[in-house]
C-alpha positions as CSV (number, residue, x, y, z in Angstrom):
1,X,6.8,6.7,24.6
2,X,4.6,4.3,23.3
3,X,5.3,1.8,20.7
4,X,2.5,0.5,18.7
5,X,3.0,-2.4,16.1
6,X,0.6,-4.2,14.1
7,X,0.3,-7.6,15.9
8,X,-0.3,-9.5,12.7
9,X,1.3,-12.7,11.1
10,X,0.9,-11.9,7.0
11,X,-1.0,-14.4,5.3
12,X,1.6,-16.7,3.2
13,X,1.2,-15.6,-1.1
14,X,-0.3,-17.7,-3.2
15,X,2.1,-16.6,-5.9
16,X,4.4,-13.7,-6.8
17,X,6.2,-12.7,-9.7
18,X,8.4,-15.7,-9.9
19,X,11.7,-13.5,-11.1
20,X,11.6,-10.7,-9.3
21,X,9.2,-11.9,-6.0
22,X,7.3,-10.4,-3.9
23,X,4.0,-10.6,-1.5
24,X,0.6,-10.7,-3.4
25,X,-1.8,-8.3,-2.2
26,X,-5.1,-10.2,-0.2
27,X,-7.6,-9.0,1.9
28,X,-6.2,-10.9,5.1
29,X,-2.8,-9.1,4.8
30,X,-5.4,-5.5,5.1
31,X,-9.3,-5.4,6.6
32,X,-12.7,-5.6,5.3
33,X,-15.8,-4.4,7.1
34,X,-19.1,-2.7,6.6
35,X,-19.4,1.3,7.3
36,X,-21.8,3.8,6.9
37,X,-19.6,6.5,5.7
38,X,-17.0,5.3,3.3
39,X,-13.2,4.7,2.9
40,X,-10.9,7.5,2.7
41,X,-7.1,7.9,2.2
42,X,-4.6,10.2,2.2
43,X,-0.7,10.6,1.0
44,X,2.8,12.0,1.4
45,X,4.6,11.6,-2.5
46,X,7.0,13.6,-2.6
47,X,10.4,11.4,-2.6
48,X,12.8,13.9,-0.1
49,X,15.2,12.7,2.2
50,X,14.4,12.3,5.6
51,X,18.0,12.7,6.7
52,X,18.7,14.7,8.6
53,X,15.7,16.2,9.1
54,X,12.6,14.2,9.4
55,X,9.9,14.7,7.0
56,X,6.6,15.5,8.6
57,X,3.5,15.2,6.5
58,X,-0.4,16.9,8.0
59,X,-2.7,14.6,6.6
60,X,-6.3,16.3,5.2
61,X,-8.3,16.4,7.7
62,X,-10.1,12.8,8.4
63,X,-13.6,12.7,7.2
64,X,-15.4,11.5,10.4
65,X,-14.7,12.3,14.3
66,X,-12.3,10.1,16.0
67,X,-14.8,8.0,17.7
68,X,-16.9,7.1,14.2
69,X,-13.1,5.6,12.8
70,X,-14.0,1.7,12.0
71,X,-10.1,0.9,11.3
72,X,-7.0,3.2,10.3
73,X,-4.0,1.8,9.1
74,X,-0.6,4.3,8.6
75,X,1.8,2.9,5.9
76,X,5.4,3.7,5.3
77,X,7.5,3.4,2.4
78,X,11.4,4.1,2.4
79,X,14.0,3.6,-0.3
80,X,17.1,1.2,-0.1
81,X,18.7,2.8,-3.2
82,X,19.6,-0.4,-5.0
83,X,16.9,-3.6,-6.2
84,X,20.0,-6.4,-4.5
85,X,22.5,-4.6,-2.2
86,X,22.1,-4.4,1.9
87,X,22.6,-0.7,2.3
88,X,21.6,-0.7,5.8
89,X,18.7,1.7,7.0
90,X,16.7,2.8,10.0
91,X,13.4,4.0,9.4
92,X,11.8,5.9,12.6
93,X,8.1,6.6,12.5
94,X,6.1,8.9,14.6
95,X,2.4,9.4,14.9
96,X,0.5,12.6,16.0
97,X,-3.3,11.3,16.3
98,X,-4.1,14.6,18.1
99,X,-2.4,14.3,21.7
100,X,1.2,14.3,20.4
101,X,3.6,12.1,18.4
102,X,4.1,8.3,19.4
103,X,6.7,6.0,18.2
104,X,5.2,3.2,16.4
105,X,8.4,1.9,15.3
106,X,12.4,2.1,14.6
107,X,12.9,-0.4,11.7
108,X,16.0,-1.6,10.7
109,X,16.5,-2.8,7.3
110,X,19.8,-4.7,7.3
111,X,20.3,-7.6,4.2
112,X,20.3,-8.1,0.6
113,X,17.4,-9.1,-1.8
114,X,17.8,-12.2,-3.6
115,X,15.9,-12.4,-7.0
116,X,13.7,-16.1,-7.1
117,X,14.2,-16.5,-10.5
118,X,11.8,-18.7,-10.4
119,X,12.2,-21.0,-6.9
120,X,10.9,-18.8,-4.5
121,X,9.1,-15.6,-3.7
122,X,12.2,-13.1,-2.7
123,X,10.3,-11.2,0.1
124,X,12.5,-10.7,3.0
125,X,10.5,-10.3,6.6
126,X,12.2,-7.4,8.5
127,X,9.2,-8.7,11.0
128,X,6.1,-9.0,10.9
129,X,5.2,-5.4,9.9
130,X,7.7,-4.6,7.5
131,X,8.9,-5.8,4.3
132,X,12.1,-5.6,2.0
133,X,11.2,-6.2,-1.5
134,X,14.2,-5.0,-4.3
135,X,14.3,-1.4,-3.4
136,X,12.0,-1.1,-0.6
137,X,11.1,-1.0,2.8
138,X,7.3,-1.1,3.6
139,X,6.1,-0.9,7.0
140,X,2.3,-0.6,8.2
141,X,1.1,0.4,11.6
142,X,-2.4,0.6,13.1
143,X,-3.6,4.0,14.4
144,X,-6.9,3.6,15.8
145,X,-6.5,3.9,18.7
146,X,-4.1,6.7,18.7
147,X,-6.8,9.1,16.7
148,X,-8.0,11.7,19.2
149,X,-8.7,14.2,16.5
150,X,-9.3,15.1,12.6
151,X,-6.5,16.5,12.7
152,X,-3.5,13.9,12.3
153,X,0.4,13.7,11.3
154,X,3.3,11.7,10.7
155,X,6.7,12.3,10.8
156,X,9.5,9.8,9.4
157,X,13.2,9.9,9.9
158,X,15.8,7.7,8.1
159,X,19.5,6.9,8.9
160,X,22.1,4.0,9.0
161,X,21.8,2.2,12.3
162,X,24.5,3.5,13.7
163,X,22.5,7.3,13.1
164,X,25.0,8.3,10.5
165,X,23.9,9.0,6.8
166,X,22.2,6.8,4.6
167,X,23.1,5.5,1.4
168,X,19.9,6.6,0.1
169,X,16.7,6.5,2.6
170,X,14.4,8.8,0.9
171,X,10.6,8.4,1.2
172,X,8.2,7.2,-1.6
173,X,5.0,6.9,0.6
174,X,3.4,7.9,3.8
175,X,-0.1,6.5,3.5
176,X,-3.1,6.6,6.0
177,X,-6.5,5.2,5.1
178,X,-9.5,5.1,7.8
179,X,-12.8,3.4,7.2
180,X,-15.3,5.2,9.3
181,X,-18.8,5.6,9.8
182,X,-21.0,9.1,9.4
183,X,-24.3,8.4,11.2
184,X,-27.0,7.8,8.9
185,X,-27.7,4.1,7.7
186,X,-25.7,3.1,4.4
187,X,-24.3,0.0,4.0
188,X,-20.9,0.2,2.3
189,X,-18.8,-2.9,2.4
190,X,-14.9,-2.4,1.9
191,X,-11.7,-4.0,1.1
192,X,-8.0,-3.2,2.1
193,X,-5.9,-5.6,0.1
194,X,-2.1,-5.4,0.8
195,X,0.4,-7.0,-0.3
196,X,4.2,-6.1,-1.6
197,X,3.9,-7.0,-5.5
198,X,5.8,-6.3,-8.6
199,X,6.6,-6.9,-12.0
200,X,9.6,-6.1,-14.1
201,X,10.6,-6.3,-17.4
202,X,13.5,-8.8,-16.5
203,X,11.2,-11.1,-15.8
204,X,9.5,-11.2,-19.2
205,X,12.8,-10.8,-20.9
206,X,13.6,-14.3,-18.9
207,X,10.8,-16.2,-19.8
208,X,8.6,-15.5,-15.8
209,X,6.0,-13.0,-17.5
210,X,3.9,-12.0,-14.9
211,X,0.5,-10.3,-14.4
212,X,-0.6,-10.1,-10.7
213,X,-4.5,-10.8,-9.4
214,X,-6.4,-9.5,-6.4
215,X,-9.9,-11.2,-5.2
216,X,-12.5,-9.2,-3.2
217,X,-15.1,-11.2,-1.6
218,X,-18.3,-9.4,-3.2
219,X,-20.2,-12.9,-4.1
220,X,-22.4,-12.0,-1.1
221,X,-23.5,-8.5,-2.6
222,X,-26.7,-8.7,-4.5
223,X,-27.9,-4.7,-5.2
224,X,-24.9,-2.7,-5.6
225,X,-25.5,0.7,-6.7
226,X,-22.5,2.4,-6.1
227,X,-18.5,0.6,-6.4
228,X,-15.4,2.4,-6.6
229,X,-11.7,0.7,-6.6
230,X,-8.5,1.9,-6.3
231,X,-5.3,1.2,-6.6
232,X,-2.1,2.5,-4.9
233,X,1.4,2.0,-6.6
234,X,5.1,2.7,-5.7
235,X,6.1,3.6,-9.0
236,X,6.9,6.3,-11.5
237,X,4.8,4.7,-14.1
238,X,1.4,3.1,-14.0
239,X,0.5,-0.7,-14.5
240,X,-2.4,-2.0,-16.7
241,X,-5.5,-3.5,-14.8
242,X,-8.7,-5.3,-15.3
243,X,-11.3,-5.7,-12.9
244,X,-13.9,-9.2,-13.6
245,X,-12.4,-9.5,-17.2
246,X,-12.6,-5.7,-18.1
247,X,-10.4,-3.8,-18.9
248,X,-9.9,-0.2,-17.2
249,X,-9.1,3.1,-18.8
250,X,-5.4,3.9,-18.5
251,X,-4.0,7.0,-17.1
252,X,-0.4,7.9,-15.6
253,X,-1.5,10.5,-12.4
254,X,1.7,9.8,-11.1
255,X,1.1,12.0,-7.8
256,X,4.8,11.8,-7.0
257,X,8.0,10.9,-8.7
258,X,7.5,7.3,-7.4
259,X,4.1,7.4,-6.5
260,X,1.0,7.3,-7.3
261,X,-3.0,5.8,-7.0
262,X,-5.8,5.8,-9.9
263,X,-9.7,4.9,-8.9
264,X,-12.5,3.8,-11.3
265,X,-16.5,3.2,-10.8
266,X,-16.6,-0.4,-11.3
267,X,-20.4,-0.4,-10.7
268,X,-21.7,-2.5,-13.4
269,X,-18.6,-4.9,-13.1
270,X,-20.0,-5.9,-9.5
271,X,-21.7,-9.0,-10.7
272,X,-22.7,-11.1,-8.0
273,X,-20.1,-13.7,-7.6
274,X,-16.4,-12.7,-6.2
275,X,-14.1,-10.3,-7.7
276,X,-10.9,-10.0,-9.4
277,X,-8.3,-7.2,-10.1
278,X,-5.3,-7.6,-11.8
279,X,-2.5,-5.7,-12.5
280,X,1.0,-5.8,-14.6
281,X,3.4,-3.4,-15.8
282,X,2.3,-1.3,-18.4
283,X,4.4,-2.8,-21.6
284,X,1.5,-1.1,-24.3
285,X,2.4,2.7,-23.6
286,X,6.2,4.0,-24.3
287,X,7.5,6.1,-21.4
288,X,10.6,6.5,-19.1
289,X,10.6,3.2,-16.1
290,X,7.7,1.6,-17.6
291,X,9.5,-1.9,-17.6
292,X,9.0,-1.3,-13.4
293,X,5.9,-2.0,-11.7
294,X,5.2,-2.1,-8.1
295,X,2.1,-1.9,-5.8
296,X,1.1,-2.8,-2.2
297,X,-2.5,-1.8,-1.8
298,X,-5.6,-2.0,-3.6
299,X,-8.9,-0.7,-2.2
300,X,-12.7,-1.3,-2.8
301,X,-15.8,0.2,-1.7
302,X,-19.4,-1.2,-2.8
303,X,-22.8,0.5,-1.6
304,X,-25.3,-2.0,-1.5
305,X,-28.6,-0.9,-1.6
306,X,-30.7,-0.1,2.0
């Protein structure tokens, strides 16, 4: 059985929420290219248990044929159950690019999180494709090469490391995005930025207000006619954002309990130098969890004119 892991040494943060830590999200962390067709995502939300029986999610079917697939990156998501405590768990994921499921990886998630509070950045390397940051366990894989068809699948599995139950080990996220190409001659440039961020209302209460930033190298870009961003968060309650200074309409999709990913046309905010997103924990609408904020990915697609 093969074992594919992401042969990649994360780019060091600039800077994290200083309370509560974490990775910022950067473009070297993810990919940028140029494609002809576009990028496209899709998502498992739901928050189930994965023990004892794994929870396999069909993806939509990919956009493009296997051979027209620029980059694909598969991203996993489990729960801990507590922001601090070492509640050991295993995470086992499978991929199915269309010739049968592969292990990419068995990841065990085996310490405590330490809050900064203010002298460090709190992210605890598992290795170097997965993550511990309070409550969760992210892990990315590549899947390029494993795509043999539109059709694709994952299937994840938690328990202890020893195989017995887990203190909590349910799934927020099971996340593929593919840039790809569809024949004809467009020029869309794109940006995966990933990172492991997040903002809490403890940190404000202790003085570490945060608001976290994003930069996308578009300074090169000179007729865009067509730029769409996105971001993708862990949590039951969306963040604010502003993308070069403006502000961007606020909505709560919330496609699962702990999940969930807003887009915008950002068209006339492409202005010719580089750009910015940032993002915080929405403190300006009332609701349930709204003091927690976390996200790892942030996308961006600009059409530039032929």
């Amino acid at each position: 059985m093969l074992v594919l892991i992401v042969a990649l040494a994360m780019v060091a943060p600039a800077s994290a929420d200083p309370w509560i830590g974490g990775d910022p999200l950067v473009t070297a962390n993810g990919t940028s290219g140029v494609v002809s067709g576009g990028l496209w995502f899709d998502a498992y939300s739901d928050f189930e248990s994965a023990y004892p029986t794994p929870i396999v999610h069909n993806f939509t079917p990919l956009p493009c044929d296997p051979e027209d697939i620029a980059w694909a990156r598969l991203y996993v998501d489990s729960y801990i159950g507590n922001m601090q405590n070492n509640y050991p768990l295993n995470t086992t994921v499978e991929f199915d690019g269309g010739s049968g499921y592969v292990l990419l990886g068995s990841e065990i998630m085996n310490t405590t999180y330490t809050f900064p509070m203010g002298s460090g950045t709190g992210t605890v390397w598992i290795n170097d494709h997965s993550t511990r940051v309070t409550s969760d366990h992210l892990m990315w894989y590549d899947v390029k090469d494993e795509i043999t068809s539109s059709n694709v699948a994952a299937r994840v599995h938690t328990a202890r490391p020893d195989g017995g139950q887990p203190f909590d080990g349910r799934v927020k996220m099971i996340t593929l995005i593919v840039a790809y190409n569809d024949g004809d001659y467009d020029q869309i440039h794109y940006w995966v930025n990933q990172g492991h961020d997040t903002d809490s209302y403890v940190a404000d209460d202790w003085g570490y207000s945060y608001v976290g930033e994003t930069d996308f190298s578009t300074s090169g870009i000179t007729s865009p006619i067509n730029a769409n961003l996105t971001a993708i968060y862990l949590a039951s309650y969306n963040g604010n954002y502003t993308f070069n200074n403006n502000s961007l309409p606020w909505s709560n999709p919330q496609q699962g309990p702990y999940f969930g990913h807003q887009s915008w046309d950002v068209t006339s905010y492409i202005t010719g130098g580089d750009s910015t997103m940032t993002f915080d924990r929405n403190a300006t609408h009332a609701g349930q969890y709204s003091g927690y904020f976390k996200i790892p990915l942030a996308l961006l697609t600009v059409e530039e004119e032929e």
